[in-house]
C-alpha positions, 0 to 999 in steps of 0.5 A: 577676436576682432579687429578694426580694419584701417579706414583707407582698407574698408574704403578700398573694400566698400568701393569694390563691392559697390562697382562689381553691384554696378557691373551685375546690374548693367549685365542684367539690364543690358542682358535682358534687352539683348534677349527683348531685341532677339525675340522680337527680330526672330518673330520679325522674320525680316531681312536686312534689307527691311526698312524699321518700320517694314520690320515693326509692321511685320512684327506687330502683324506676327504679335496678332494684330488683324491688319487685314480690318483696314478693309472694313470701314466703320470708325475711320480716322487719321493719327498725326504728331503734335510736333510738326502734323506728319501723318505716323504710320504704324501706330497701334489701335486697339479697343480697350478690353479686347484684342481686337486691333490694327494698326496706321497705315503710311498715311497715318490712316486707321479704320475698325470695323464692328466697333460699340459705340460706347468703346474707348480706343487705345492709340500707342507707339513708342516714344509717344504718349499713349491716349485714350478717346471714347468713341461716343458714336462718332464715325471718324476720330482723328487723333495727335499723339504728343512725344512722351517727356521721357527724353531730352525734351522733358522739362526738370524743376530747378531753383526759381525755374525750370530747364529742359533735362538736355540743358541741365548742367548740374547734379537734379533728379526729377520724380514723376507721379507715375514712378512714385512708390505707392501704397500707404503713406502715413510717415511723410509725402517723402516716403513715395521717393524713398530708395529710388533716388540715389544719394537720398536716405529717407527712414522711418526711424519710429516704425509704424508710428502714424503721427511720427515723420521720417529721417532724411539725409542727403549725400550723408551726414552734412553738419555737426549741430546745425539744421541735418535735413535738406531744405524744402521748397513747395510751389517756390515756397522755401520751407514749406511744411510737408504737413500742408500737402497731401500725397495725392496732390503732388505732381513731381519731386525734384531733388538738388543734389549738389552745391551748384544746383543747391547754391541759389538757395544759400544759407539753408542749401547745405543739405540740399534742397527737394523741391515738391511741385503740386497739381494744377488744373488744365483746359478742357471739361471738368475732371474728377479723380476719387482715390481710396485706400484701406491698410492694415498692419502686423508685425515685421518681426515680434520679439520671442519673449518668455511666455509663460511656461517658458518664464516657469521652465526659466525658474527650475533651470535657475534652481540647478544651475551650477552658478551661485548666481542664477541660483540666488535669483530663482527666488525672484523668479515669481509665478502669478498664475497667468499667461500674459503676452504683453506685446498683444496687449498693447498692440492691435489689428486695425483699419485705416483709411485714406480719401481723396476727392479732386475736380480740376478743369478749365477754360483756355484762359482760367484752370482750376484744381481743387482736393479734399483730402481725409486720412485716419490713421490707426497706429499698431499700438493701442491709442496712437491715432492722427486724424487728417482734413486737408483741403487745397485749392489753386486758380490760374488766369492769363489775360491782357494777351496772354502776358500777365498770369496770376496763380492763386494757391490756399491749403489748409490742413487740420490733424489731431494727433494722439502719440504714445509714450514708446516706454509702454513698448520697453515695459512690455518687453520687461514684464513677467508673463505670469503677471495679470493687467488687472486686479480683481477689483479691475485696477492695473496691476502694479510693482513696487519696483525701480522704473516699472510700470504696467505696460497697459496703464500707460497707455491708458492712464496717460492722455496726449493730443495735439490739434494742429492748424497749418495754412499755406498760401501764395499768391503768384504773378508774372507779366511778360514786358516783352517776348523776351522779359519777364516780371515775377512776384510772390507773396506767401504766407504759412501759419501754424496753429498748434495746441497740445494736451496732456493729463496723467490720471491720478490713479496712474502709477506715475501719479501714485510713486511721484504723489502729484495726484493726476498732472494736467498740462496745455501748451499753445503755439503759433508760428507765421512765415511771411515770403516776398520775392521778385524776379526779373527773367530775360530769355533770348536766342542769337543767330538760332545758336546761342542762347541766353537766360538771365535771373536777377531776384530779391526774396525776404522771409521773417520768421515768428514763433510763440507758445504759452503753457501751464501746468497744475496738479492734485486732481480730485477727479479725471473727468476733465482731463486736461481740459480744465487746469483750475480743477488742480488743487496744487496752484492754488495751494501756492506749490507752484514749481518750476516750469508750471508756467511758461512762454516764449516768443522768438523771430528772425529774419532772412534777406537774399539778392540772387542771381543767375545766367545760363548760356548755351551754344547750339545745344552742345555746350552749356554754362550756367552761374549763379550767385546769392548775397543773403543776410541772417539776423540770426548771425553774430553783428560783425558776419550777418551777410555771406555770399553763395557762388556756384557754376557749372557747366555741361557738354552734349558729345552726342552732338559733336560731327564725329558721333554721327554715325555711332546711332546706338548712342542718343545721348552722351553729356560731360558735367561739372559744377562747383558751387557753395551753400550754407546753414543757418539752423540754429536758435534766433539769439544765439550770438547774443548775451542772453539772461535766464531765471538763476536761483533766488535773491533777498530784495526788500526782505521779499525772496525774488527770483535772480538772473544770470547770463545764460549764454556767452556773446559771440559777435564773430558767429557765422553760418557754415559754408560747404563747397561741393565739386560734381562730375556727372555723366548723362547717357542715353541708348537704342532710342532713349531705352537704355538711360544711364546717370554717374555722378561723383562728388566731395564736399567741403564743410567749414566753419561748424556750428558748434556749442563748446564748453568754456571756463568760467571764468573768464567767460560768463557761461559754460557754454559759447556757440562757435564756428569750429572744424572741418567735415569731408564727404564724398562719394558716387552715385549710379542710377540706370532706367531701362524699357527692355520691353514695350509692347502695346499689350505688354511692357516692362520697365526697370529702374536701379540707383545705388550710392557711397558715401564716406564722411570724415570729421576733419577737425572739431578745433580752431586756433582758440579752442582745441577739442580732440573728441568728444563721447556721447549718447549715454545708453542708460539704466540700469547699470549704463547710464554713465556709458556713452556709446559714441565718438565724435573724433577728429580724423573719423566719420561721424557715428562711431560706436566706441567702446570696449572690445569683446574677447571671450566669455569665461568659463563661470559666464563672465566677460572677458575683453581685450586690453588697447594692444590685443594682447591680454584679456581683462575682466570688466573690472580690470579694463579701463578707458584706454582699452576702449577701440571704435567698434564700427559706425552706424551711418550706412555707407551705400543705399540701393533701390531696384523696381521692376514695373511691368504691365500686360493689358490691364494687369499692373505689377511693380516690385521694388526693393529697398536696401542699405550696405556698410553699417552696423547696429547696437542691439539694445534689446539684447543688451538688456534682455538677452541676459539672465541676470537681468531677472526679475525682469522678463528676457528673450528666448534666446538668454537660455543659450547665452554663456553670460551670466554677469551684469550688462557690459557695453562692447562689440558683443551687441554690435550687429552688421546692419546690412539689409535688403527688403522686398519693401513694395509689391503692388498688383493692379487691374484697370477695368474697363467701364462704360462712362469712366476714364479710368477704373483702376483697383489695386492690392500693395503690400510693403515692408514684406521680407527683410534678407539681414542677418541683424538679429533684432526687430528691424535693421532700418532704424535711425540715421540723423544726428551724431548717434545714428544706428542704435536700435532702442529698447523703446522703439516703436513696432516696425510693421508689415502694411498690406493695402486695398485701393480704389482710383476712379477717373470721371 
């Protein structure tokens, strides 16, 4: 029996699991830096009265180091910090693939002796970056090593700038290209931040489909029927396309996480905003990167189907089954003598490849990046390919002293895409394994039955393509008036080219049963979007204590999309595919029907004054507000314009006089912000009183098509707002080794976007958009990154995030219109498609399975469930709708991210797990076919231990925990060191290895957008296992 636990008790229960994973984790972390700190003072052999450097002099000589080569001069140099020119005694230099080494003395001063010519010395100390120089036959090499950005001084992209990582005061998590995950990207740029920041829930919801993208949330679920997915922000573009950048050019991800961060991008921050920053070039002599991988995939967990002797074994057992009902269904049960695996037909083994080409340099005064990018990509089912040419380029210049800077950025990407109907997955789980592709005369084989198709034929008898153009590109200037006041503009442009096709052969079984003889279709579509924005900035400092930084900004952008389509019928031949539409006989026959020809054309416009200040006070005590007043044409007449508030504020304690002598600490920082953002994702017209084509009229004895209002009018319709409190703790121990992140957070939605049935009369349609409802999510998120080890030859570097979030829906009403729940998301045939599976419900998190609660299974193989009060079971036929319960939530309450890095010499190893907590999944695959009664349709292996012997009923039977913990990334590399090369790296990655769950189906990381998150369809597409060969060369 099962029983719903109360939601303030599941609360309380998921909060404790999740403080005893945060206390493991700092155990473990805090536990292996002890041991790192004992094993290097027991090699040390130093005293107290050591000084640091006597003790890491002495353990550097103990880890082998030959300082007794300072003795033999032949390459000599001296080693400086790029801070203030002092000498650093102390660092490590090595020839690069040897072990022969020294170290500075404390003068800064290093010599080697018997050094090749054509070698590359390694200069390495902690806390600096480490460089590497060629020797190239000089005698002397004078080196200056620069602090690593790892610290306080690292600089964080934020709206409409950057700040140094000690003077943020709100909730912003910046991702570098070093701890990006690596191997195979195919689904979206974003999956190299995927699990390793917390609060950010990125899946790739369809598998190992390569022209599919992924779902992303961030702090949970954030609006009803508005736009659910954070907004995103390329080079100070807001809403650039993640289509026009390739992986391999971006530098770092910045990701918003909360209102007062979020703030300054108003309408469209609710879900909060990611911004991407792309590679620029440098100074200095050209450079030339060159990366390349190659990846194949298998399945991560292939559905144990009958085979066909199991389908023949299935029919003998049917025939002595003591049901009647079984008994009468071994007449369907057919043998046609072969031996199918229809999930291998569909599928393949396959080789895609990726390349990218870079060269990037500089003089003092003009920088330069540009890239070509290719990727093919193969997709694990048959005919699923997209092909994508992308090419970037981005100048810099500074003149008239160095005041005015003009940066020059074009991308264009080019993609033809080749998607698959996923129901050629669900017929290939259906099919009878005796069954045959082909018929003798080499046409598929078919059934003369409901919703069945040969799984092969559609794939092959059904073409789809879409060829894609997408440009972005920007122009960006800055003139500094005075040391202290800068001027900027940005102008942008980005368009989309899109032109799809498709054709259903009219030899496809589709085109036979329908009678269409072949359908062929095109569709165009363009969209541009056109950015201006200035800013004025004004930065100063006061008595060397007080610090000022000023923003004020306009920013318009308007918005157009436009798409033609036709459609024609009745193909005497397929040869034209979907090239030539004339060649359909259905038009010209005057059948024309609805939606044989369509168009469309929509706009909106966005208009923004914004403003921020930033003060700080000797680096101890920091404030920052910002404001933006923006306008939507999108909104109704009498609520066009809202208004964004956000502040927040910080404190360094580490600073105060009375942390001085605590030195283990480095860096200790109270924050809290407020701040409030909106969203305006829905259609253009919305607010307005539209008209639509409605039936036929009589006009001048001539049969006319009619028009009817096809939306109601809402002057009154307005974006949503959320308001979002945070409370972060920034901490930093033993010499930055040690980094600690908390942050808690509630946020407030109101004023929902949603589409209400309505009466009619009095109003004109059945439906109006209104602002109706509440929405609460709160939560905590924990990130720790630790250096337990750094050593010149060895290091090991760890990183953990996990999050918690709750979501309550607090009312779905207002005063006018009353609306308790909702049901939702039929399930569908057979036998199921007037059952929905959800509940949208006052009171309730979003995501609800709802539905009937499962008792037992009777002796003769029929359901039995509870009535409302659990106490009386009732057949399928007794229980009613009052009887139905929640039966747990498909969003997942907790997301977690583990890496550990570490690298000996020239060897690299990184292993990441991925997982999520607190959810559960509906297991359509064995709703379906984990059933005997389903027959004659094909079943898993596990319906021969199933009691069920009756029609499929929805409940919590096939409601699964979904809980999951993947080893998702295991990389290994090897740098090799080669004459004239920088940088020869070739590494193996392999992703989605191992999956600990006790989730039944193929894969418990499934979807997580919309109000219907956690079904696992009976269509999905394959989740895959991808293994990864690559090559990274820097000339």
């Amino acid at each position: 029996m099962k029983k719903n636990k109360p939601y303030g008790e599941m609360l309380l229960f998921s909060q404790r699991k999740l403080l005893l994973i945060m206390r493991c984790v700092a155990f473990l972390v805090i536990t292996g830096m002890l041991q790192a700190y004992t094993i290097d003072t027991s090699i040390s052999e130093s005293n107290s009265s050591d000084s640091e450097f006597e003790k890491f002099f002495k353990t550097e000589r103990k880890a082998g180091i030959d300082v007794n080569s300072v003795q033999q001069q032949t390459l000599t140099g001296r080693i400086t910090s790029t801070e203030n020119g002092d000498p650093m005694p102390g660092v490590n230099v090595q020839i690069k693939g040897t072990t022969i080494g020294t170290i500075s003395d404390v003068s800064g001063r290093y010599s080697l002796t018997n050094v090749d010519g054509n070698a590359t010395l390694v200069f390495s100390f902690i806390g600096y970056t480490t460089r590497e120089i060629a020797v190239e036959g000089r005698p002397v090499i004078d080196v200056a090593l620069s602090p690593e950005l790892l610290g306080l001084e690292e600089v964080v992209v934020v709206g409409y700038g950057s700040q140094r990582r000690e003077e943020i005061t709100s909730s912003i998590v910046s991702v570098k290209e070093d701890n990006f995950v690596k191997g195979a990207i195919i689904s979206s740029p974003l999956q190299m931040v995927q699990g390793k920041v917390a609060g950010l829930s990125i899946s790739r919801a369809s598998g190992g489909d390569p022209t599919a993208g992924v779902q992303m949330q961030l702090r949970g679920v954030s609006t009803v029927r508005g736009d659910a997915s954070p907004l995103v922000i390329i080079d100070g573009i807001p809403g650039g396309s993640l289509n026009t950048l390739s992986p391999e050019d971006i530098e770092s991800i910045n990701i918003l996480r909360d209102g007062s961060a979020a703030a300054i991008y108003g309408t469209r921050g609710n879900a909060g905003v990611i911004i991407i920053t792309t590679k620029q070039g440098s100074a200095g002599k050209p450079e030339v990167n060159y990366a390349t991988y190659f990846y194949t995939e298998t399945w991560l967990k292939k559905p144990e189907l009958l085979d066909a002797q199991g389908w023949r074994d299935l029919k003998t057992q049917f025939q002595n089954s003591p049901s009647a009902l079984l008994r009468s269904k071994a007449n369907s049960i057919v043998d046609f003598g072969h031996d199918t695996d229809w999930l291998d037909e569909i599928t393949r083994n396959t080789i895609s490849q990726v390349h990218n080409l870079s060269i990037s340099g500089g003089s003092q005064n003009t920088t330069y990046y540009g890239s070509v990018n290719f990727r093919n990509l193969n997709g694990f089912i048959k005919n699923s390919n997209n092909q994508i040419i992308n090419g970037r380029l981005s100048v810099s210049h500074t003149g008239l002293d160095d005041r005015l800077n003009v940066q020059m950025s074009l991308s264009n990407t080019f993609s033809t895409e080749s998607p698959v109907d996923y129901q050629s997955y669900r017929q290939a789980m259906q099919w009878n394994p005796t069954m045959s592709v082909y018929n003798e005369d080499g046409t598929f084989t078919e059934i003369v039955a409901y919703d069945t198709s040969n799984p092969v034929g559609l794939l092959e008898q059904y073409d789809r393509q879409y060829k894609r153009t997408l440009l972005l590109g920007n122009i960006q200037t800055s003139y500094r008036i005075t040391k202290s006041l800068k001027l900027s503009a940005t102008g942008a442009l980005q368009k989309s080219d899109n032109l799809y096709g498709y054709y259903q052969h009219n030899d496809a079984w589709g085109a036979i049963q329908g009678g269409t003889n072949g359908t062929a279709q095109r569709t165009v579509s363009e969209s541009f979007d056109r950015t201006f924005e200035a800013s004025l900035n004004y930065t100063n400092q006061f008595m060397r204590v007080h610090t000022i930084n000023g923003l004020l900004g306009y920013s318009y952008q308007d918005f157009t999309n436009e798409n033609f389509g036709a459609r024609n019928r009745d193909f005497l031949s397929n040869v034209f595919g979907f090239n030539n539409l004339g060649a359909g006989l259905q038009v010209p026959d005057g059948k024309y029907t609805s939606g044989d020809i369509t168009s469309y054309k929509s706009t909106h416009k966005l208009v923004a004054f914004f403003a921020r200040l930033n003060y700080n006070y000797s680096q101890k005590y920091m404030l920052s507000a910002s404001v933006r007043q923006e306008g939507s044409s999108r909104f109704g007449a009498n609520n066009k314009w809202g208004l964004f508030p956000a502040v927040s504020g910080g404190w360094t304690i580490s600073r105060e006089s009375f942390m001085g002598n605590i030195s283990f600490i480095n860096e200790l920082k109270l924050r809290a912000g407020w701040g409030v953002t909106g969203n305006q994702g829905i259609g253009s017209y919305y607010s307005l009183e539209r008209l639509g084509t409605s039936g036929v009229m009589l006009y001048q004895g001539v049969w006319i098509p009619g028009y009817a209002p096809s939306s109601n009018p809402n002057p009154d319709l307005r974006w949503e707002k959320k308001s979002e409190t945070n409370i972060g703790i920034d901490a930093s121990f033993l010499n930055h080794s040690l980094n600690l992140t908390i942050d808690l957070y509630q946020r407030n939605t109101k004023d929902l976007l949603y589409e209400y049935s309505v009466p009619v009369p009095p109003n004109l349609y059945s439906t109006t958009w209104l602002n109706v409802g509440k929405m609460r999510n709160q939560g905590i998120e924990f990130s720790i990154n630790a250096n337990p080890v750094k050593k010149s030859n060895f290091s090991w570097n760890l990183d953990f995030n996990i999050s918690y979030n709750i979501n309550e829906l607090l009312s779905l009403s207002n005063d006018q219109y009353q609306t308790k729940y909702t049901d939702l998301t039929n399930i569908g045939a057979p036998g199921l498609n007037d059952t929905p599976a959800f509940r949208l419900e006052e009171g309730q998190p979003i995501g609800n399975f709802y539905g009937y609660q499962f008792a037992e299974v009777a002796d003769d193989g029929t359901w039995r469930f509870w009535n409302k009060d659990h106490d009386a079971l009732l057949t399928a036929a007794e229980v009613k709708m009052e009887d139905k319960a929640i039966l747990g939530n498909g969003l997942p309450k907790s997301s977690l991210g583990f890496t550990n890095a570490f690298q000996f010499k020239n060897f690299d190893v990184s292993i990441f797990f991925r997982g999520a907590l607190g959810f559960e999944i509906l297991n359509t695959q064995r709703l379906f076919y984990e059933n005997p009664v389903m027959t004659p349709l094909n079943v898993l292996k596990s319906t021969l231990k199933t009691p069920v012997i009756a029609d499929p009923q929805y409940s919590d039977y096939y409601i699964e925990k979904g809980d999951y913990l993947k080893l998702d990334n295991l990389t290994f590399g090897y740098t090799i060191p080669l004459k004239g090369i920088q940088n020869l790296r070739v590494y193996a990655v392999g992703q989605n290895l191992l999956c600990f769950t006790s989730y039944k189906g193929q894969d418990p990381e499934i979807g997580i957008s919309g109000l219907s998150p956690g079904i696992d369809y009976r269509w999905q597409y394959p989740a895959v296992r991808t293994f990864t060969m690559g090559l990274n060369v820097k000339f």
